[in-house]
C-alpha positions in Angstrom: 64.5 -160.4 64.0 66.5 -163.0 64.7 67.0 -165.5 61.5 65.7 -168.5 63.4 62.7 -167.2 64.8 62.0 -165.7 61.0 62.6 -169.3 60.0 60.0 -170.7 62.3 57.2 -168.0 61.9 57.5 -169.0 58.0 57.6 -172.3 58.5 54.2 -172.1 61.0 52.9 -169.5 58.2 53.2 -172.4 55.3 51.3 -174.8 57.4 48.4 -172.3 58.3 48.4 -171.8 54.3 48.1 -175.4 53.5 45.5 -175.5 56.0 43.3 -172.7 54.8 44.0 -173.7 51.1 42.1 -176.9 51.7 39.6 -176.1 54.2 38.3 -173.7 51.7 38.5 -176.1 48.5 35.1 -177.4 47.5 34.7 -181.4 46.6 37.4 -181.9 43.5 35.6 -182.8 39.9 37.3 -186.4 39.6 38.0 -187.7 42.8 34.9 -189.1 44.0 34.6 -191.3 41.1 33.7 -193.7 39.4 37.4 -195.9 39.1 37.3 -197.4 35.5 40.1 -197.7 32.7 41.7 -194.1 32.2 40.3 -192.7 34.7 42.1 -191.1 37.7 39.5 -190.8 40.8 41.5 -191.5 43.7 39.1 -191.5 46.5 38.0 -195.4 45.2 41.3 -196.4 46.0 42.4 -194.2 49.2 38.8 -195.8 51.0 39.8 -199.1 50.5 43.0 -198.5 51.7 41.9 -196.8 54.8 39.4 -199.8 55.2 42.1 -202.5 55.0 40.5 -203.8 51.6 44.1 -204.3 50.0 42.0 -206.0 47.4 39.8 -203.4 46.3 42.7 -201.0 46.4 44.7 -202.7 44.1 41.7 -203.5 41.9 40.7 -199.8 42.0 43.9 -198.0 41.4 43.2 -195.2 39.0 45.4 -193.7 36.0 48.6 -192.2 38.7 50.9 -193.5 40.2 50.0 -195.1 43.9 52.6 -192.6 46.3 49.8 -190.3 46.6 47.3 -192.3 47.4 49.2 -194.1 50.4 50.4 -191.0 51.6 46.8 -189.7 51.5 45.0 -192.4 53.0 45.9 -191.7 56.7 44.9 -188.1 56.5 41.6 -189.1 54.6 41.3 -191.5 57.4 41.1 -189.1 60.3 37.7 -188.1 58.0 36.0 -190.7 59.9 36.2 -188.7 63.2 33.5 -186.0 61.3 31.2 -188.5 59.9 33.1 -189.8 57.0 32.3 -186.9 54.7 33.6 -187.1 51.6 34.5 -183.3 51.1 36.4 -183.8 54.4 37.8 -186.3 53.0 39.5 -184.3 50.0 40.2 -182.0 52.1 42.7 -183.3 54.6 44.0 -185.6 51.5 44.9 -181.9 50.3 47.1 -181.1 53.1 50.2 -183.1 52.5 50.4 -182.1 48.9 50.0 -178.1 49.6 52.1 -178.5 52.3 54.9 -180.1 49.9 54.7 -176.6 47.7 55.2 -174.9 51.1 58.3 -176.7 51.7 59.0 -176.0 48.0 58.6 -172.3 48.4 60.5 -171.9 51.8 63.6 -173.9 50.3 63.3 -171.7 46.9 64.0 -167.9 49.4 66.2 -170.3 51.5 68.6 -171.0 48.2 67.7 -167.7 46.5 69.8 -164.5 46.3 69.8 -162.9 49.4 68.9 -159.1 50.3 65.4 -159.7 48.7 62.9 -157.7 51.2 60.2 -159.9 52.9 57.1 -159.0 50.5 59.3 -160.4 47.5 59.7 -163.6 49.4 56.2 -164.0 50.3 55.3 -162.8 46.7 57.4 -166.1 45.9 56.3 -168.5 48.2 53.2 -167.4 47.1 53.3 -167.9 43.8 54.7 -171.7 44.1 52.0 -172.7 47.1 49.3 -170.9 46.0 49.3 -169.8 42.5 46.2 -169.9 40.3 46.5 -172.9 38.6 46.8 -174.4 42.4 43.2 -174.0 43.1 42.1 -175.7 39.5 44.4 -178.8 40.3 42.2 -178.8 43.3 38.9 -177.6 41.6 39.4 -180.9 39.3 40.3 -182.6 42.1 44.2 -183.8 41.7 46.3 -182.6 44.1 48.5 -185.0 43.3 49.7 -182.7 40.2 51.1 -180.6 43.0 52.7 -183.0 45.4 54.5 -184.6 41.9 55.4 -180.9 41.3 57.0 -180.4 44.5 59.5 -183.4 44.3 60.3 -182.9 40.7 61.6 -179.4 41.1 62.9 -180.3 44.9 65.0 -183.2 43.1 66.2 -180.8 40.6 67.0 -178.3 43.0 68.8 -180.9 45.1 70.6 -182.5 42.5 73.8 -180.6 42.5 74.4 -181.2 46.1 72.8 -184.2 47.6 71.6 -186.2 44.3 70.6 -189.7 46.4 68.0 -187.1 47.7 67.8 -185.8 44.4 67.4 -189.3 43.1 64.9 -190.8 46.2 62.6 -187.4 45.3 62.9 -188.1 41.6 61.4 -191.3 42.2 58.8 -190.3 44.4 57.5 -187.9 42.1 57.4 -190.5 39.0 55.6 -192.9 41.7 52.9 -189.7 42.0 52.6 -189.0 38.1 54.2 -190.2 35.0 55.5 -186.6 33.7 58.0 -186.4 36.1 60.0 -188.7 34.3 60.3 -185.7 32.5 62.6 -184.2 36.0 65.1 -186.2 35.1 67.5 -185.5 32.4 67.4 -181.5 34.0 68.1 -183.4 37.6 71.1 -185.1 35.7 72.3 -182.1 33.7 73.0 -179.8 37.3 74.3 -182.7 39.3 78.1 -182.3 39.8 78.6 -186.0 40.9 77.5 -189.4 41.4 74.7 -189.2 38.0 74.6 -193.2 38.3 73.6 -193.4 42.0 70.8 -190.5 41.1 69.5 -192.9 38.1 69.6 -195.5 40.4 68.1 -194.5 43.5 65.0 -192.5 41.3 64.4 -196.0 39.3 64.7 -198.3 42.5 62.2 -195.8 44.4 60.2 -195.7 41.6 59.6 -199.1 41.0 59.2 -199.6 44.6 56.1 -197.7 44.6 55.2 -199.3 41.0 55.8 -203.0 41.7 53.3 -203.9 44.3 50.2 -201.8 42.1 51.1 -204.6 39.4 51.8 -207.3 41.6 48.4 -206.7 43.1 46.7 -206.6 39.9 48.7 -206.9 36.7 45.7 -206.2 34.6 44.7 -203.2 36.0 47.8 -201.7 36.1 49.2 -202.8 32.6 45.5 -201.3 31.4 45.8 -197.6 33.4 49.8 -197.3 32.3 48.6 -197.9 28.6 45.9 -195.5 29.3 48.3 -193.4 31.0 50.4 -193.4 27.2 47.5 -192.3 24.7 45.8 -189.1 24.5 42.6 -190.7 22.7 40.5 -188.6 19.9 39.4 -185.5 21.6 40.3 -181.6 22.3 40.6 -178.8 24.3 41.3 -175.2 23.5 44.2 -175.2 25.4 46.8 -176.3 22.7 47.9 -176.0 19.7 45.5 -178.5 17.8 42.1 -176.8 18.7 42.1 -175.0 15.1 41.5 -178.4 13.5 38.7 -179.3 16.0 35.8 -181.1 14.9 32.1 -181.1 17.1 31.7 -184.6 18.7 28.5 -184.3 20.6 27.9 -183.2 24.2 28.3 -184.8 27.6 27.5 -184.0 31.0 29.8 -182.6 33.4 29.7 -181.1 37.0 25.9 -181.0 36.4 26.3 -179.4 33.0 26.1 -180.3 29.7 29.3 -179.4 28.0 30.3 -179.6 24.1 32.6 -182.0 22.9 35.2 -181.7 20.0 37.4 -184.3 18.3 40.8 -184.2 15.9 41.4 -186.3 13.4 42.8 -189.8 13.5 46.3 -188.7 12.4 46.6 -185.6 15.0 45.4 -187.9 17.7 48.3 -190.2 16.5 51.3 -187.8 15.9 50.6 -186.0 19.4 52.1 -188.2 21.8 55.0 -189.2 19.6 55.6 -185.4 18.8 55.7 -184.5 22.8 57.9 -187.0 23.2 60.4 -186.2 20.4 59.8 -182.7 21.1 60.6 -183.6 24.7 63.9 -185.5 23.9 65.6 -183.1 22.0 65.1 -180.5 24.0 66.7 -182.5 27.1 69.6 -183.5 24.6 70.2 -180.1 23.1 70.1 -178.5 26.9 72.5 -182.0 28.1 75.3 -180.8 25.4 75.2 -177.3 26.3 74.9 -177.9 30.1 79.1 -177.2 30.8 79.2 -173.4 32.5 75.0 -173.6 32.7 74.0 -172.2 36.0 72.3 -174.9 37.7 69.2 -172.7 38.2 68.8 -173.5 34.5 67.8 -176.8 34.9 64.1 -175.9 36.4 63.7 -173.3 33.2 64.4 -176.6 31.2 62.1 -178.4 32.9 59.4 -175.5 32.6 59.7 -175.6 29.2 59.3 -179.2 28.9 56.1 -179.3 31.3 54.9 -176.2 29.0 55.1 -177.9 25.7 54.2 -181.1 27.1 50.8 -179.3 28.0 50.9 -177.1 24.4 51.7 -180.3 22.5 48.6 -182.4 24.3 45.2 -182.6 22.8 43.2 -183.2 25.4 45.2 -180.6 27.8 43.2 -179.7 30.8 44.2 -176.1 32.9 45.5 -177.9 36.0 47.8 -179.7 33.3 49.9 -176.9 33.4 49.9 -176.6 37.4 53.8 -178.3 37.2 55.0 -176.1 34.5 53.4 -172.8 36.5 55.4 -174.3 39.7 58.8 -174.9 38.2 58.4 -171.8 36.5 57.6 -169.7 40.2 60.6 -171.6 41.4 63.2 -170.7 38.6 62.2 -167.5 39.2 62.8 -167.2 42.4 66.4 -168.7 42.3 67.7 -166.4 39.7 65.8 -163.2 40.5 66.9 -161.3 43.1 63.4 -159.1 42.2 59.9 -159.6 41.5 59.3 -162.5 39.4 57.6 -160.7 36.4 57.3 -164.0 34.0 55.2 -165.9 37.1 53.3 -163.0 37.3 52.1 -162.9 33.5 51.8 -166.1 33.7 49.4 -166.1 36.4 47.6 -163.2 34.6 47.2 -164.8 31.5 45.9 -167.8 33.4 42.8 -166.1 35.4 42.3 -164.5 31.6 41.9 -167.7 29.9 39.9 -169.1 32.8 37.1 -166.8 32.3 37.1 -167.6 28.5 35.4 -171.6 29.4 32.4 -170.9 27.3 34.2 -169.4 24.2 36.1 -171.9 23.3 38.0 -170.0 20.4 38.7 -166.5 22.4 40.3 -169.5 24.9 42.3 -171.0 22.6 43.7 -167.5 21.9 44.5 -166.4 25.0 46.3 -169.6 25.9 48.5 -169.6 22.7 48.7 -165.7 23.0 50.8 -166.3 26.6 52.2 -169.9 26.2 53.7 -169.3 22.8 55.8 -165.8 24.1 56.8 -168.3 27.1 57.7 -171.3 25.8 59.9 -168.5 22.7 61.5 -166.7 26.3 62.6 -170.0 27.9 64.2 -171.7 24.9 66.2 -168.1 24.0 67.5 -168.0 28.1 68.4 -171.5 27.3 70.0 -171.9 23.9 70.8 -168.2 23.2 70.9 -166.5 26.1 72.7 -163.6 24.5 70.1 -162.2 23.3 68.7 -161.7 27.1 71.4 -161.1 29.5 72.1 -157.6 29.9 73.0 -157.8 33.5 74.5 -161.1 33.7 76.5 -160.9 36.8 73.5 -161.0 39.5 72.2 -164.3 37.2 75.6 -165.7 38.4 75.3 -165.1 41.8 72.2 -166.3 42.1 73.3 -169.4 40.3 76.1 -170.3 43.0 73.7 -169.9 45.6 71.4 -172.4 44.7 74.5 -175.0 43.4 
């Protein structure tokens, strides 16, 4: 089959995907609402911005950054031709962000080592558009987890290459969510040239996106970025702190009434400064290291910083670790020429824990029993990849392929 004819069939076969990926997700958790301080429901915000009501969108603007929501709002708005439904709404607000991990996929077999037969590149794309933790982003209802995914690995994967593309994507995706400032110093690390320009473009196309949300209301939007930086008392059992939980009540959630658990003052207070340091010294041990790197290395990086990030969080939620799972998939299929076992685990261990939401402890151990092993694999292939390579040579190759 010709290679242009294989390229369009994908290409049609992502879009079908993202179209039967939201047509069948139900109503997401926390869009509908309400909008208050540290809260991130978007669909306040996109309906005012379909209605013209620049006042109420700027007054609403949840806890993320406002590219999503703009580039949501005239899909939700076509929800008007069926009624104004709300779950139709969602729905075609989905679209652009699945269809961003389409693109995502197709460039990852485009880049990839060649030779790979078709069901490994499906297998892939897969993986990266529709992996499990995919449908809980959408489940809670932030599919702007995965749109910020897509442009954080797309700048890193651009980055060596074309880095004002790298740069314009890495500021899209901080303008989606505030992790992806996390995209950077692995984005910076694999480009070959013209670091400043990157830095520059990803800042000015951040704050382009940033500047009118606090123009329009500079309370609001001072009070959801300090929101945005503290991870507040409570716990899940997807981290490393749920062994010190306390019980702090129940609440009611989805129609349920769910238990609620608390840490101490002092965890509550060394988490965020601990994922940042721990954050930061990973970037700087992998930036003095980075000569002779392959520049596939830089999304492993970044996996392992979305994976602590999400280990290191109290109050980590499973769609949390949708970006990590992502750059992960993507990694993967750049330097494997093979089936991309680690995703796969991954994944496994991932429908595992989500059957454990009732037993909270077996949860916990699940979680820690897959993301610890992970977190151990990526920093050895990064800082002593000795002690992995075995066949090094195909590693290579793929590496020059996707620089």
């Amino acid at each position: 089959m010709p290679s242009r004819l294989t390229g369009v069939l994908a290409a049609l076969g992502v879009v079908v995907a993202a179209i039967l990926i939201s047509i069948g997700t139900g109503l997401g958790v926390d869009y509908p609402g309400p909008s208050w301080i540290g809260n991130d429901a978007a669909s306040p915000s996109i309906e005012a911005l379909v209605a013209g009501n620049l006042h109420g969108f700027f007054a609403q603007q949840p806890m993320m950054g406002s590219f999503s929501l703009v580039l949501r709002a005239p899909f939700a708005a076509l929800a008007s031709l069926g009624g104004g439904n709300l779950l139709l709404e969602y729905r075609l607000g989905v679209f652009p962000c699945v269809l961003a991990l389409g693109v995502l996929g197709l460039a990852v077999i485009r880049m990839g080592s060649g030779g790979r037969p078709w069901t490994v590149r499906a297998l892939v794309v897969g993986l990266i558009m529709a992996g499990p933790l995919t449908f809980k982003a959408l489940t809670w209802g932030h599919p702007e987890e995965l749109l910020a995914a897509a442009l954080a690995v797309g700048g890193i994967m651009a980055a060596p290459r074309r880095p004002m593309l790298a740069g314009l994507m890495l500021g899209l995706a901080i303008a989606t969510k505030q992790w992806a400032w996390l995209a950077v110093v692995p984005a910076l690390a694999c480009a070959s040239e013209r670091r400043f320009r990157m830095v520059l473009v990803a800042g000015g196309a951040a704050l382009l996106w940033a500047l009118p949300m606090a123009l329009g209301d500079l309370h609001r939007f001072a009070d959801q970025m300090r929101a945005a930086g503290h991870t507040g008392p409570g716990v899940t059992p997807s981290n490393v702190w749920w062994p010190f939980a306390l019980p702090a009540g129940s609440t009611r959630l989805g129609g349920h009434m769910v238990d609620q658990y608390t840490v101490a003052h002092t965890i509550s207070a060394l988490a965020e400064p601990l994922v940042l340091g721990v954050s930061l010294a990973l970037s700087a041990a992998y930036w003095r290291g980075r000569r002779g790197r392959p520049a596939t290395d830089a999304l492993a990086l970044l996996a392992l910083l979305l994976l602590v990030r999400c280990m290191l969080d109290p109050l980590s939620i499973s769609y949390h670790n949708a970006p990590f799972a992502i750059a992960l998939a993507s990694w993967e299929g750049l330097r494997r020429r093979g089936v991309p076992w680690v995703t796969l685990l991954v994944s496994g261990g991932i429908l595992l824990t989500a059957q454990l939401g009732a037993h909270p402890d077996a949860l916990n151990a699940v979680y820690l029993g897959w993301s610890v092993p992970v977190a151990a694999y990526l920093a050895i292939t990064l800082f002593a990849p000795r002690l992995l390579e075995r066949h090094p040579a195909p590693a290579r190759r793929v590496a020059h392929a996707a620089s």
